[in-house]
N, CA, C and O atoms as a Tinker XYZ file with bonds, in Angstrom:
   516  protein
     1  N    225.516000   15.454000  -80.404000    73     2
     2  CA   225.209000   16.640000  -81.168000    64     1     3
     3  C    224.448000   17.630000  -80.309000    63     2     4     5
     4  O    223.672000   17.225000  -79.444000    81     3
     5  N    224.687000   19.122000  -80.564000    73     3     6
     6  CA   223.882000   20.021000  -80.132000    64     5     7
     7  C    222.819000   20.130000  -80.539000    63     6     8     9
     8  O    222.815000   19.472000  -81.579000    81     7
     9  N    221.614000   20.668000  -80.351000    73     7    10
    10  CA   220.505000   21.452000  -80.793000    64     9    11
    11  C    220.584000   22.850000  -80.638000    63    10    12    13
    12  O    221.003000   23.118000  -79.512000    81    11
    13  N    220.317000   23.974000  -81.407000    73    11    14
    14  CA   219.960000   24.994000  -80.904000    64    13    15
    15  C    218.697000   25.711000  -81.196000    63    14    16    17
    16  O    218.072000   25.062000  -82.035000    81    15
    17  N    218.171000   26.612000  -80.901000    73    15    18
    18  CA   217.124000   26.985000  -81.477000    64    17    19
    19  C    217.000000   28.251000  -81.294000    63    18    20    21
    20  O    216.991000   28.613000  -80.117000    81    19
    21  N    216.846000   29.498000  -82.555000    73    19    22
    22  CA   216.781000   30.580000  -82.849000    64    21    23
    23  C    215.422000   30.836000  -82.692000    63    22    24    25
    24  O    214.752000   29.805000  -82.651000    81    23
    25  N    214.645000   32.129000  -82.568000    73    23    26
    26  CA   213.442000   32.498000  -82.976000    64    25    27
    27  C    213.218000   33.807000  -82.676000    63    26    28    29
    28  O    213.493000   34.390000  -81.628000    81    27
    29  N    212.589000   34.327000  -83.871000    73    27    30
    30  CA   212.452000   35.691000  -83.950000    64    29    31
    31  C    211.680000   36.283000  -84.564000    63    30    32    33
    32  O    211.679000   36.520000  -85.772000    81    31
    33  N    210.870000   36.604000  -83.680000    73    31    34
    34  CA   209.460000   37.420000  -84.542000    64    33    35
    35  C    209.362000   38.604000  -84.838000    63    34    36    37
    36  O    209.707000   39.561000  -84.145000    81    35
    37  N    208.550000   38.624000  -86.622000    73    35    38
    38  CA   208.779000   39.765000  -86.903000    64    37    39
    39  C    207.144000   40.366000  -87.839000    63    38    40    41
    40  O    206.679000   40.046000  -88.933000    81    39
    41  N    206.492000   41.704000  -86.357000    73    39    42
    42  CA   205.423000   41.780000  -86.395000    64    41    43
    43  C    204.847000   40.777000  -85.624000    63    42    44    45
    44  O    205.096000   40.420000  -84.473000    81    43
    45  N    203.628000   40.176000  -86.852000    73    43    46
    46  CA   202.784000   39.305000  -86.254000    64    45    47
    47  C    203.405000   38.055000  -87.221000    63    46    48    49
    48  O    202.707000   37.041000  -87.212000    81    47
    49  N    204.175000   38.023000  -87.744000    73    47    50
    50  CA   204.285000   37.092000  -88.578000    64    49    51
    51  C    205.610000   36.058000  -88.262000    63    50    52    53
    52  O    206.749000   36.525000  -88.251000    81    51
    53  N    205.390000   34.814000  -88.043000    73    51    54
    54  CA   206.984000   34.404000  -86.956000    64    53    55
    55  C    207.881000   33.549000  -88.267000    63    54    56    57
    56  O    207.437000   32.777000  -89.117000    81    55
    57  N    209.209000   34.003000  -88.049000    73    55    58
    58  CA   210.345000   33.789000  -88.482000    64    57    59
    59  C    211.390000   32.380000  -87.574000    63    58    60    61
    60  O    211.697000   32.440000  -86.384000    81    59
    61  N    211.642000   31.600000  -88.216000    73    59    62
    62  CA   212.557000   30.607000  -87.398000    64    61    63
    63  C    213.484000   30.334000  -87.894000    63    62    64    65
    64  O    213.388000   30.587000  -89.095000    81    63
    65  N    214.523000   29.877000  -87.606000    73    63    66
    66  CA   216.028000   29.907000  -87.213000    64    65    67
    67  C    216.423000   28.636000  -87.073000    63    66    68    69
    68  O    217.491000   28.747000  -86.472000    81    67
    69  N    216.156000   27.094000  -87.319000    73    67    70
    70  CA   216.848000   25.996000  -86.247000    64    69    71
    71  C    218.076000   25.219000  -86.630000    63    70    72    73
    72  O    218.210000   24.703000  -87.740000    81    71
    73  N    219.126000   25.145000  -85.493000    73    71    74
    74  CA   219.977000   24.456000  -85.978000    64    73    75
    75  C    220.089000   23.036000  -85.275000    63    74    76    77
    76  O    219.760000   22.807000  -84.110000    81    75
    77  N    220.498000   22.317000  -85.988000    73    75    78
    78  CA   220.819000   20.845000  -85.480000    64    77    79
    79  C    222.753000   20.813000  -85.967000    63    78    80    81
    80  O    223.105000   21.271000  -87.055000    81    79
    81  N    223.439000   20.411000  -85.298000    73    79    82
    82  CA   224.559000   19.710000  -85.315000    64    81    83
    83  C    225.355000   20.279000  -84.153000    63    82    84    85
    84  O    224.852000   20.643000  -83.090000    81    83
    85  N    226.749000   20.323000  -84.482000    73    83    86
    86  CA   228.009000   20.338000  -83.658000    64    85    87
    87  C    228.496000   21.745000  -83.801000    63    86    88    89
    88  O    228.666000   22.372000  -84.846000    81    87
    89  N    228.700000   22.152000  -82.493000    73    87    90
    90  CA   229.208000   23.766000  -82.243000    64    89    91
    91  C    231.104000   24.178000  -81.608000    63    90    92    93
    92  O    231.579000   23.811000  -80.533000    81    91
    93  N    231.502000   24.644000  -82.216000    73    91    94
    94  CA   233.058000   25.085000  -82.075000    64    93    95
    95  C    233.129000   26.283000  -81.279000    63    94    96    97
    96  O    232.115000   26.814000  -80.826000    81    95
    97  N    234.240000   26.708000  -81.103000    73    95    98
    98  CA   234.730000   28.357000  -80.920000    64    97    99
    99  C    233.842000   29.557000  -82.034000    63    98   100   101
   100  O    233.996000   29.630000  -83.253000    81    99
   101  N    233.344000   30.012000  -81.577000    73    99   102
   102  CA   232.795000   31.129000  -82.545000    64   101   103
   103  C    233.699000   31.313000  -83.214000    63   102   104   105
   104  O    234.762000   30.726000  -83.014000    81   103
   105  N    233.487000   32.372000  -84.411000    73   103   106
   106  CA   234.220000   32.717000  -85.678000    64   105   107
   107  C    233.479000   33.845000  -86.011000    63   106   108   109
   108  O    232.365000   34.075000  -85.541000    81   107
   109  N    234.266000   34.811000  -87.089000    73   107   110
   110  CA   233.860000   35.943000  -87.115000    64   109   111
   111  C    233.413000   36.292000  -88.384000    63   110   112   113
   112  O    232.437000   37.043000  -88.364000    81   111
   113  N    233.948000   35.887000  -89.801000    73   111   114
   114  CA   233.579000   36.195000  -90.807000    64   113   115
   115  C    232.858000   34.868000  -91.848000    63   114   116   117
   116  O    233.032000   34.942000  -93.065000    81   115
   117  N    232.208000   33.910000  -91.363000    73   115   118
   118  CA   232.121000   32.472000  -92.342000    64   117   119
   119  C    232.280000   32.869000  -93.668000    63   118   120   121
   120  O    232.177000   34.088000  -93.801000    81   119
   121  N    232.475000   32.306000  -94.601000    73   119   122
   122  CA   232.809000   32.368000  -95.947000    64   121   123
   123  C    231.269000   31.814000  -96.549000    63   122   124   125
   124  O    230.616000   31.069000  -95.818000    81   123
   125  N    230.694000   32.227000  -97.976000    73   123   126
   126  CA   229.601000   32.182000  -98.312000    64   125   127
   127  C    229.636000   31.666000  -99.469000    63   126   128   129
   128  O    230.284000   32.269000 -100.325000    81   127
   129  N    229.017000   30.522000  -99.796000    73   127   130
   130  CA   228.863000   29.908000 -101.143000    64   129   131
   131  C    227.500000   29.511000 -101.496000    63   130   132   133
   132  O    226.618000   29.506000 -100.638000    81   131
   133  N    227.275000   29.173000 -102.727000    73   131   134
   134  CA   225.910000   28.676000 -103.336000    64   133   135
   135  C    226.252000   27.469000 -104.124000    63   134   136   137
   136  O    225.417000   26.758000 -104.682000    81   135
   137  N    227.234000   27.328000 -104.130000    73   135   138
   138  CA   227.379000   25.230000 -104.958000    64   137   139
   139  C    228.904000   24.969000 -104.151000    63   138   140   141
   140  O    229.980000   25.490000 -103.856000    81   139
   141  N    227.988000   23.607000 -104.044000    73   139   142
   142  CA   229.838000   22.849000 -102.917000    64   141   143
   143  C    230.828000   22.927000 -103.934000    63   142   144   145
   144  O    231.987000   22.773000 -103.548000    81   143
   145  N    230.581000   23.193000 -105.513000    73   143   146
   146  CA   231.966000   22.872000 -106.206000    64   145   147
   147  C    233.375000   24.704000 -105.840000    63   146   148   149
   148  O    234.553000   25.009000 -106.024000    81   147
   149  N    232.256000   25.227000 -105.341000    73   147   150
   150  CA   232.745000   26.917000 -105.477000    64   149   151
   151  C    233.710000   26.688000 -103.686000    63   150   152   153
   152  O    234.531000   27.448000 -103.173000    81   151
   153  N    233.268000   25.625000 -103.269000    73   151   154
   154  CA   234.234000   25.784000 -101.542000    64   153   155
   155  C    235.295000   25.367000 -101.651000    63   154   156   157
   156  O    235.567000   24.191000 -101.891000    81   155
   157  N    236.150000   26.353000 -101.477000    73   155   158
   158  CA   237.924000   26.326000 -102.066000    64   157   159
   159  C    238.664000   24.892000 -101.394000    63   158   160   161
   160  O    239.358000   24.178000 -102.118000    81   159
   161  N    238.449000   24.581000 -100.031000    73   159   162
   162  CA   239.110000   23.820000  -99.622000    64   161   163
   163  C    238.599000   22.585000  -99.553000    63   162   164   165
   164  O    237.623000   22.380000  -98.831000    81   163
   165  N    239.254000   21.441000 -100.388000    73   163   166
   166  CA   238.761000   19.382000 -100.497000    64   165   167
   167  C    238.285000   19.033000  -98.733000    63   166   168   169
   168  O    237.364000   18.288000  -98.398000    81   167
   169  N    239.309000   19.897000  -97.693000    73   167   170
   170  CA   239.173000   19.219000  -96.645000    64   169   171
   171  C    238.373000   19.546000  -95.840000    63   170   172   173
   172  O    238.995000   20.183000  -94.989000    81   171
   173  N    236.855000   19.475000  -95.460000    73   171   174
   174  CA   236.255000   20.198000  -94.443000    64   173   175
   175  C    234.937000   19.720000  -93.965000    63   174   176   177
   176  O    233.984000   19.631000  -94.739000    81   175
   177  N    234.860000   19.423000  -92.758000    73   175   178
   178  CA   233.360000   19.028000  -92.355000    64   177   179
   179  C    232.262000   19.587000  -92.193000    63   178   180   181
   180  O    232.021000   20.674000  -91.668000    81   179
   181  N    231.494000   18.745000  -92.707000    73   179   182
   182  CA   229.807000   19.213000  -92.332000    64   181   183
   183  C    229.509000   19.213000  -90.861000    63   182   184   185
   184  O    229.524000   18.070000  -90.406000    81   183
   185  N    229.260000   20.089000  -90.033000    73   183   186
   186  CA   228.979000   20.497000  -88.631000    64   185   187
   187  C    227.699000   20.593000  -88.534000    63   186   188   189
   188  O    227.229000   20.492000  -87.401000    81   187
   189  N    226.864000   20.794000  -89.572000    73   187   190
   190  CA   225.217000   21.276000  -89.018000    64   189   191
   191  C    224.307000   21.784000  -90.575000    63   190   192   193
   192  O    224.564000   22.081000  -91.742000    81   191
   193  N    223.385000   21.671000  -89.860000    73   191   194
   194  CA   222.265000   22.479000  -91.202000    64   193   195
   195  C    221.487000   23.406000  -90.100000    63   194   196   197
   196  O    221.294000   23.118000  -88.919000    81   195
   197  N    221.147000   24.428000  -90.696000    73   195   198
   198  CA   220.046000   25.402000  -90.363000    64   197   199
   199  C    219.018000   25.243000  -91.233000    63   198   200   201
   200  O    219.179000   24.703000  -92.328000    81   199
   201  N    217.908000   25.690000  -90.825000    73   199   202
   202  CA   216.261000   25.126000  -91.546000    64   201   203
   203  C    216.091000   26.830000  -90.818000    63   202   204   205
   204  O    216.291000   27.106000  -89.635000    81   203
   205  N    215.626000   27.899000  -92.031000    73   203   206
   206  CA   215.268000   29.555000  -91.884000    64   205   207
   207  C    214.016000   29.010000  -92.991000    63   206   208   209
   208  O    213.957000   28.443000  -94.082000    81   207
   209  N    212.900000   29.677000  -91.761000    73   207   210
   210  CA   212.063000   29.938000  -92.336000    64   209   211
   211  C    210.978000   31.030000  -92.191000    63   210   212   213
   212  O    210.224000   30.915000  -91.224000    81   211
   213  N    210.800000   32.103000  -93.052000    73   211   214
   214  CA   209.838000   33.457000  -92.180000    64   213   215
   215  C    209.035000   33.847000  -93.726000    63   214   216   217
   216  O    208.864000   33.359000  -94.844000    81   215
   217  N    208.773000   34.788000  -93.108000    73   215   218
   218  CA   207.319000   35.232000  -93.945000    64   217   219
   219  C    207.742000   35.856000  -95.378000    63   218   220   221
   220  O    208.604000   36.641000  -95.773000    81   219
   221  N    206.962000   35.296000  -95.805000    73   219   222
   222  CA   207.584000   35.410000  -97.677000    64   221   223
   223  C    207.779000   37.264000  -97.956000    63   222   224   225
   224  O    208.585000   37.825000  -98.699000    81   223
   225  N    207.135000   37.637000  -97.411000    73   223   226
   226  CA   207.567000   39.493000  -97.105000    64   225   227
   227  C    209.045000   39.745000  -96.671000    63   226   228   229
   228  O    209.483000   40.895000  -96.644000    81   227
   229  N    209.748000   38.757000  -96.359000    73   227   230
   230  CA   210.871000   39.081000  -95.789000    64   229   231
   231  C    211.775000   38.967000  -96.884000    63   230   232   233
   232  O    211.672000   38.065000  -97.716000    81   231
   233  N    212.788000   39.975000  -96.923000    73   231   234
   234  CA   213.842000   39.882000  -98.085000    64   233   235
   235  C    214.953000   38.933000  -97.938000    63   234   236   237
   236  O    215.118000   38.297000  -96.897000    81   235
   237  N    215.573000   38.848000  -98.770000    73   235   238
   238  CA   216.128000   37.384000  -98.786000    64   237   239
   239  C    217.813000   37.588000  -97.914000    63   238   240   241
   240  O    218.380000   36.701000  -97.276000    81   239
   241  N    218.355000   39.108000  -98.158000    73   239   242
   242  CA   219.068000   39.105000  -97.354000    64   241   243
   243  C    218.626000   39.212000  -95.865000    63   242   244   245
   244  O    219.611000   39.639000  -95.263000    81   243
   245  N    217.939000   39.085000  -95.285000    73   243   246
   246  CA   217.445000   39.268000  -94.161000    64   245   247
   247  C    217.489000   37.549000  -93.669000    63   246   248   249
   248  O    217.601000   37.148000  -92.510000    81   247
   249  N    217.427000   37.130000  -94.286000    73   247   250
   250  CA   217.809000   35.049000  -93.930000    64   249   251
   251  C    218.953000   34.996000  -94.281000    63   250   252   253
   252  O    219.487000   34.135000  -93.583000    81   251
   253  N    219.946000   35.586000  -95.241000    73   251   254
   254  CA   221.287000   35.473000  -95.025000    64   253   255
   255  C    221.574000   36.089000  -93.712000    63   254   256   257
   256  O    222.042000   35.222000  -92.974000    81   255
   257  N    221.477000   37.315000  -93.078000    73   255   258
   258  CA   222.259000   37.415000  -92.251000    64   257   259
   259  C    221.864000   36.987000  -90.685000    63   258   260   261
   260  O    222.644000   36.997000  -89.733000    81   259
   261  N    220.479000   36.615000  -90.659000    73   259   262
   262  CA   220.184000   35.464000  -89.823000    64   261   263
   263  C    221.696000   34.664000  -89.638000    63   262   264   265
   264  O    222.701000   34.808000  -88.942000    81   263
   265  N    221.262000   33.828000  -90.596000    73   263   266
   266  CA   221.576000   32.310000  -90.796000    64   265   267
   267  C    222.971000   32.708000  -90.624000    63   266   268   269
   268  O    223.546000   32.144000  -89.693000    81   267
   269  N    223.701000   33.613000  -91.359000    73   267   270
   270  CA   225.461000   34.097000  -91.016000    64   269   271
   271  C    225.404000   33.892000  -88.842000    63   270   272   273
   272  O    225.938000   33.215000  -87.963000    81   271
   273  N    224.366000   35.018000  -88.994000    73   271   274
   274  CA   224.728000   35.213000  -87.243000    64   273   275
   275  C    224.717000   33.614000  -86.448000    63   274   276   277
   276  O    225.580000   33.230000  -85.658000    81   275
   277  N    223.909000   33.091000  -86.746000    73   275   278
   278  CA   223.519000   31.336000  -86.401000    64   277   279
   279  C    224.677000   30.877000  -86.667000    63   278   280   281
   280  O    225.112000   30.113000  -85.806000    81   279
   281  N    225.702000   31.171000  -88.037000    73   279   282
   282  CA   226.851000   30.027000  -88.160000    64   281   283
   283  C    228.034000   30.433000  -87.393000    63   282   284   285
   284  O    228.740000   29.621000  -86.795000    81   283
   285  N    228.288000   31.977000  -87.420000    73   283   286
   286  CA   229.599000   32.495000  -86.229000    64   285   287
   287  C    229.191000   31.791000  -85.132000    63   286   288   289
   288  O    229.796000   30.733000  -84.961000    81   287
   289  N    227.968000   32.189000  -83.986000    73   287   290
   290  CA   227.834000   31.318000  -82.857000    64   289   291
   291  C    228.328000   30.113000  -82.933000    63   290   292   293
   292  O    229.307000   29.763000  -82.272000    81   291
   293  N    227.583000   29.213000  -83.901000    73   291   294
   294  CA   228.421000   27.991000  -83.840000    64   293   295
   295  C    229.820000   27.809000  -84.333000    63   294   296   297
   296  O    230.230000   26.652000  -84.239000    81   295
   297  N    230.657000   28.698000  -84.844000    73   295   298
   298  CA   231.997000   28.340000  -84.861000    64   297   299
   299  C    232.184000   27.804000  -87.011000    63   298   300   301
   300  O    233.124000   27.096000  -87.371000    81   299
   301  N    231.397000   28.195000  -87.763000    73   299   302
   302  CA   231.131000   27.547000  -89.022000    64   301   303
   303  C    232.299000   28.564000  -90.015000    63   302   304   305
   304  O    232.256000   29.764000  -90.287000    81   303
   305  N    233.062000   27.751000  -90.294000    73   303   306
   306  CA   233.876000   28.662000  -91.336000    64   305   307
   307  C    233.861000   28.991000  -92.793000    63   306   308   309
   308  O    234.707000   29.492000  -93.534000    81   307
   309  N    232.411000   28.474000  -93.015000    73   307   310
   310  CA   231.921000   28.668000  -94.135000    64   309   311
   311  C    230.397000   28.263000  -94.010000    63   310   312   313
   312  O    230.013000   27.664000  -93.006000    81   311
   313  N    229.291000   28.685000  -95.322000    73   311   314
   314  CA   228.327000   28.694000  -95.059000    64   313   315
   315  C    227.810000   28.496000  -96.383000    63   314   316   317
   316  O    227.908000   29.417000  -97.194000    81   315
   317  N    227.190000   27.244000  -96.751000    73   315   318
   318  CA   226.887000   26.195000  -98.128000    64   317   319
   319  C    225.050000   26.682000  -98.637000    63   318   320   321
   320  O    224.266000   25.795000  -98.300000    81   319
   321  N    224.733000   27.241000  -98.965000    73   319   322
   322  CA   223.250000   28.026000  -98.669000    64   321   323
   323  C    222.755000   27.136000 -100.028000    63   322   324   325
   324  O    223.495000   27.002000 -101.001000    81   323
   325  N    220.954000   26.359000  -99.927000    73   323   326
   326  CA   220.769000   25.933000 -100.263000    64   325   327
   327  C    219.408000   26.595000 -101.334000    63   326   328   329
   328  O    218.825000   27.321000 -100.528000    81   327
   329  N    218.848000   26.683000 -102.304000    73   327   330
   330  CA   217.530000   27.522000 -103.272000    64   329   331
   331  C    216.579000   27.840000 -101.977000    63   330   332   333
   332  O    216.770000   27.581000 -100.788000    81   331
   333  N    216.110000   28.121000 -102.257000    73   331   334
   334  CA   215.025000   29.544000 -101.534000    64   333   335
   335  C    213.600000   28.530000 -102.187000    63   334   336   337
   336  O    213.409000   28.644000 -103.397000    81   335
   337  N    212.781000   27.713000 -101.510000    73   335   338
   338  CA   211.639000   27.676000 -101.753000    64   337   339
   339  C    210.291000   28.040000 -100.747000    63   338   340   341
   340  O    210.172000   27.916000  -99.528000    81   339
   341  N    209.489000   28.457000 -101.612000    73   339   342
   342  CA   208.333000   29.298000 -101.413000    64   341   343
   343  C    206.766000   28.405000 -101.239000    63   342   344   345
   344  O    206.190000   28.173000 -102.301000    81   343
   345  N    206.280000   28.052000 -100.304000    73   343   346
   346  CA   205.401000   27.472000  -99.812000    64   345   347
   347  C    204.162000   28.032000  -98.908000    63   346   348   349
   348  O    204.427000   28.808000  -97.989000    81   347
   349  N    203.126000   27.733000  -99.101000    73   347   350
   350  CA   202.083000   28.263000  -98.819000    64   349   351
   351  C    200.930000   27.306000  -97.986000    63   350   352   353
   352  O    200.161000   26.465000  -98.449000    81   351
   353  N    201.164000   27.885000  -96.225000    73   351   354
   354  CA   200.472000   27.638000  -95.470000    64   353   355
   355  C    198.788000   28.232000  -95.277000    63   354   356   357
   356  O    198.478000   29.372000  -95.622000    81   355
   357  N    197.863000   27.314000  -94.711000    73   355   358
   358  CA   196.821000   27.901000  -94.379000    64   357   359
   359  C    195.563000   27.072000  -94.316000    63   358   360   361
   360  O    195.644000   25.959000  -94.835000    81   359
   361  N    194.342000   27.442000  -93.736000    73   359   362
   362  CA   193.250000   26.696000  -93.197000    64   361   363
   363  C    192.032000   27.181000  -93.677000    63   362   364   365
   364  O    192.142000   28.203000  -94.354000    81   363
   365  N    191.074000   26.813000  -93.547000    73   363   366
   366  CA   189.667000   27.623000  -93.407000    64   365   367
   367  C    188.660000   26.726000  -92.688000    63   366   368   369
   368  O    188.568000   25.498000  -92.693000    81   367
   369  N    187.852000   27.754000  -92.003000    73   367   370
   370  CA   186.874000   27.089000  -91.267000    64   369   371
   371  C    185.697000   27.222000  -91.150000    63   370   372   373
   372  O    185.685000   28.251000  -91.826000    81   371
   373  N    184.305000   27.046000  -90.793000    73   371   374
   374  CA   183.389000   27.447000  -91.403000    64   373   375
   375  C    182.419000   27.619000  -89.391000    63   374   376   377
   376  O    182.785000   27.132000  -88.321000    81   375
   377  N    181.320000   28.406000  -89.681000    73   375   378
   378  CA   181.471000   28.772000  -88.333000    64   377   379
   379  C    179.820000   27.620000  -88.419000    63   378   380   381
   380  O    179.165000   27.084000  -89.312000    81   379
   381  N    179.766000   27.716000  -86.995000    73   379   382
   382  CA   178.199000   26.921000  -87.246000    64   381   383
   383  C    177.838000   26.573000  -85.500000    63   382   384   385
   384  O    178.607000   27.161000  -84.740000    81   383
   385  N    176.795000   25.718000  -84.834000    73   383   386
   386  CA   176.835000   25.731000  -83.566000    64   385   387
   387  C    175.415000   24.811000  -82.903000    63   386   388   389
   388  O    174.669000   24.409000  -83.795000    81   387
   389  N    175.167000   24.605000  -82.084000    73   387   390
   390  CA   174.075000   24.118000  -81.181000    64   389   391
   391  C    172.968000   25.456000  -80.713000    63   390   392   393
   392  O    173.249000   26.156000  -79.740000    81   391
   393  N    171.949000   25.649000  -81.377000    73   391   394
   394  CA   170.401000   26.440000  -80.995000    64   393   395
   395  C    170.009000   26.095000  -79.289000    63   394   396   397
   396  O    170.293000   24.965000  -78.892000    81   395
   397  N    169.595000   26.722000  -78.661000    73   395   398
   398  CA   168.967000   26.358000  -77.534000    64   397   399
   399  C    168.231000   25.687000  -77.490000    63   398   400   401
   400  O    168.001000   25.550000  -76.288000    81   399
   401  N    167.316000   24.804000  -78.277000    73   399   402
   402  CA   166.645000   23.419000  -78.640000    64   401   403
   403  C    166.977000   22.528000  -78.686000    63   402   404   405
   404  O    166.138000   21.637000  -78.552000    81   403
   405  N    168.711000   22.058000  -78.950000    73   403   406
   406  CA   169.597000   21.151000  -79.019000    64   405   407
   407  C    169.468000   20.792000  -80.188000    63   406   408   409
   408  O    169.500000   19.563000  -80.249000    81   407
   409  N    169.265000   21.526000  -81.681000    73   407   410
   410  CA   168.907000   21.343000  -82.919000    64   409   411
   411  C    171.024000   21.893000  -83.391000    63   410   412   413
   412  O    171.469000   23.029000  -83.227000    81   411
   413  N    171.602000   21.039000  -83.778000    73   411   414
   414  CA   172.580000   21.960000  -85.241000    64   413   415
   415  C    172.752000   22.496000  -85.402000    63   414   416   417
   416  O    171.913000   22.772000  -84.544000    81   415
   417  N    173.380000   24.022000  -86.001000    73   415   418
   418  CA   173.262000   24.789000  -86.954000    64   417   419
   419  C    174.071000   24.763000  -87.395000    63   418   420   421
   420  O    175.029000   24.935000  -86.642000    81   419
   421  N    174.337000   24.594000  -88.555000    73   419   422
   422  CA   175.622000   24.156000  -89.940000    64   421   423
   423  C    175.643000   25.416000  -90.511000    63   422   424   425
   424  O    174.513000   25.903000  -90.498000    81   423
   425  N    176.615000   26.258000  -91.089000    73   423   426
   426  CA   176.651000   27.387000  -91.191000    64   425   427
   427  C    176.256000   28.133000  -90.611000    63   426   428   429
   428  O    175.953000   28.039000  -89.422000    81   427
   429  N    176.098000   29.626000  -91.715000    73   427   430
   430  CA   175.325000   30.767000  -91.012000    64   429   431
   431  C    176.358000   31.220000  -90.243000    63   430   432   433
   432  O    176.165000   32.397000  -89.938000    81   431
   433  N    177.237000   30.835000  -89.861000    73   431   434
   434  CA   178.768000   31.410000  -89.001000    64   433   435
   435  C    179.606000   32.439000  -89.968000    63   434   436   437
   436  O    179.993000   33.572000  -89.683000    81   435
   437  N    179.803000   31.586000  -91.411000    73   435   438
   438  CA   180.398000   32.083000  -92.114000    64   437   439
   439  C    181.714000   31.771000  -92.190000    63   438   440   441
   440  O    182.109000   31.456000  -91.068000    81   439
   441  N    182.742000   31.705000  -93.167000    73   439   442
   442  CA   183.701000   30.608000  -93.550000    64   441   443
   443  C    185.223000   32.038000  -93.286000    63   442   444   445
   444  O    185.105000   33.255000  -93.428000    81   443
   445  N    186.238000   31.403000  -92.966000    73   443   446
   446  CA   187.035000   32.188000  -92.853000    64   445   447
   447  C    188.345000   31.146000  -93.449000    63   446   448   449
   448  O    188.657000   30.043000  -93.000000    81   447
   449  N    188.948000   31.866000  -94.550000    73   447   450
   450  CA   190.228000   30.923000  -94.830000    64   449   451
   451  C    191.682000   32.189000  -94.869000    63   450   452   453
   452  O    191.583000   33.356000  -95.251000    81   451
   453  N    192.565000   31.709000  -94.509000    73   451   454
   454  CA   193.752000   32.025000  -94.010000    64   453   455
   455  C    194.885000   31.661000  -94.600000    63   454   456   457
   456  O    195.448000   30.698000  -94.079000    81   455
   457  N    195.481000   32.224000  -95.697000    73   455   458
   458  CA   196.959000   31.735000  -96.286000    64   457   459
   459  C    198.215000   32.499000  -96.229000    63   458   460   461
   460  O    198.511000   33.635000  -96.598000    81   459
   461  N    198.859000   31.561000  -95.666000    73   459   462
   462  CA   200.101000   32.661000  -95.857000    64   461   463
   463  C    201.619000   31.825000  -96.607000    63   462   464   465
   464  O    202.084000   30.687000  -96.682000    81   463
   465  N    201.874000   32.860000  -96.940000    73   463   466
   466  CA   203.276000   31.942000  -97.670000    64   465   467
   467  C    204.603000   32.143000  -96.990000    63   466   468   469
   468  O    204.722000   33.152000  -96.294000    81   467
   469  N    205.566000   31.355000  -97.098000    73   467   470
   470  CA   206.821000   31.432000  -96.452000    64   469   471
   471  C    207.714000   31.073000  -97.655000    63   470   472   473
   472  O    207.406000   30.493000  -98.696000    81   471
   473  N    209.006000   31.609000  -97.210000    73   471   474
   474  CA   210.124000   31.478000  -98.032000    64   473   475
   475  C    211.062000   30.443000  -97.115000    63   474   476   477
   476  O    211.069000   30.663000  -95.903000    81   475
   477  N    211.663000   29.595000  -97.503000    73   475   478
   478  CA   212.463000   28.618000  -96.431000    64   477   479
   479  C    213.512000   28.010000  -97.126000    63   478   480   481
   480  O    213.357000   27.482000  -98.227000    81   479
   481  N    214.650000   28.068000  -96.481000    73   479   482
   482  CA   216.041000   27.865000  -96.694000    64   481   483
   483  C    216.855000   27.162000  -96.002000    63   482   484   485
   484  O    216.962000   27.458000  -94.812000    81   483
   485  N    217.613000   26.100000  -96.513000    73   483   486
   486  CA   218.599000   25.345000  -95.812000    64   485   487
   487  C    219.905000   25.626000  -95.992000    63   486   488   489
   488  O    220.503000   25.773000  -97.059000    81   487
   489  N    220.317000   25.694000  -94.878000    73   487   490
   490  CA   222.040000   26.468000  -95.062000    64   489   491
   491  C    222.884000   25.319000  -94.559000    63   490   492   493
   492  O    222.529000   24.868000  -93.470000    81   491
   493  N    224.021000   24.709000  -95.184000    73   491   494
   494  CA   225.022000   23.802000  -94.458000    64   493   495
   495  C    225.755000   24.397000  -94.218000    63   494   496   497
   496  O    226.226000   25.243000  -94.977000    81   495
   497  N    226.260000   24.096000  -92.650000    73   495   498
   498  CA   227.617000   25.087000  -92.023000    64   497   499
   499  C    229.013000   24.016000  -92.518000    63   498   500   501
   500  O    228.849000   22.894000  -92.998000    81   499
   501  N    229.703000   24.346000  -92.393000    73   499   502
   502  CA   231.330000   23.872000  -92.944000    64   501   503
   503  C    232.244000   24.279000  -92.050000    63   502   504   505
   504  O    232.332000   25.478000  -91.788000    81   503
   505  N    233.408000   22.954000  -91.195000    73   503   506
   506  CA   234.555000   23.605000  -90.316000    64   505   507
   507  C    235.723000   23.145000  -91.754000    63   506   508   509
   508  O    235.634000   22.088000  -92.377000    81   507
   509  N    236.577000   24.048000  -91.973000    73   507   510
   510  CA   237.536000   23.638000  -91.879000    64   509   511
   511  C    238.622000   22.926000  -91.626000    63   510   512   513
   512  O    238.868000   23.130000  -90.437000    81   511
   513  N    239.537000   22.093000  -92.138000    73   511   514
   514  CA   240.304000   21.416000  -91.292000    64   513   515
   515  C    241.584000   21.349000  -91.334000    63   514   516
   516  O    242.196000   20.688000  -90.495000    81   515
């Protein structure tokens, strides 16, 4: 199997792209579905998944046409797109330090917490056969 790996930042905020599976002849238009019962043809293999994931600010066609550009490269003649979930990264830390006495200081830094949310999507590519 191939690996590939997309990435593309947008602003300060980073967007990813990754694919894992098997890559063909490029292709130009993949075909687009949202339930395997809607993919016209019984006969066709699973080649890969893409894992898109970027900053919940980002509109949702903006990971479709990612993820389209990701499946032509690999050769995908269709493109199986999986719900859109929304998850929320982030930390906080609290500031604090060593006095020139070699005494502690626990706080007094002041606390900083950081969240951000992402939108993330799994797309199955599809060859034909």
């Amino acid at each position: 199997m191939i690996l590939a790996f997309v990435s593309a930042l947008a602003g300060c905020s980073k967007s990813s792209f990754d694919y894992l599976g098997k890559s063909y002849t490029p292709t130009t238009n993949p075909e687009i579905f949202f339930r395997e019962q809607d993919v016209p043809s019984e006969k066709y293999e699973v080649m890969g998944k893409v894992m898109a994931e970027v900053p919940y600010s980002k509109k949702l066609d903006y990971i479709q046409k990612k993820i389209e550009k990701v499946a032509r490269e690999h050769g995908a003649d269709a493109i199986l797109l999986s719900d859109v979930n929304i998850r929320s990264t982030g930390y906080t830390s609290a500031g604090g330090g060593v006095t020139k006495h070699g005494k502690v200081s626990i706080g007094g830094g002041g606390r900083k917490t950081q969240n951000t949310e992402m939108k993330s999507l799994e797309a199955t590519l599809l060859k034909y056969k």
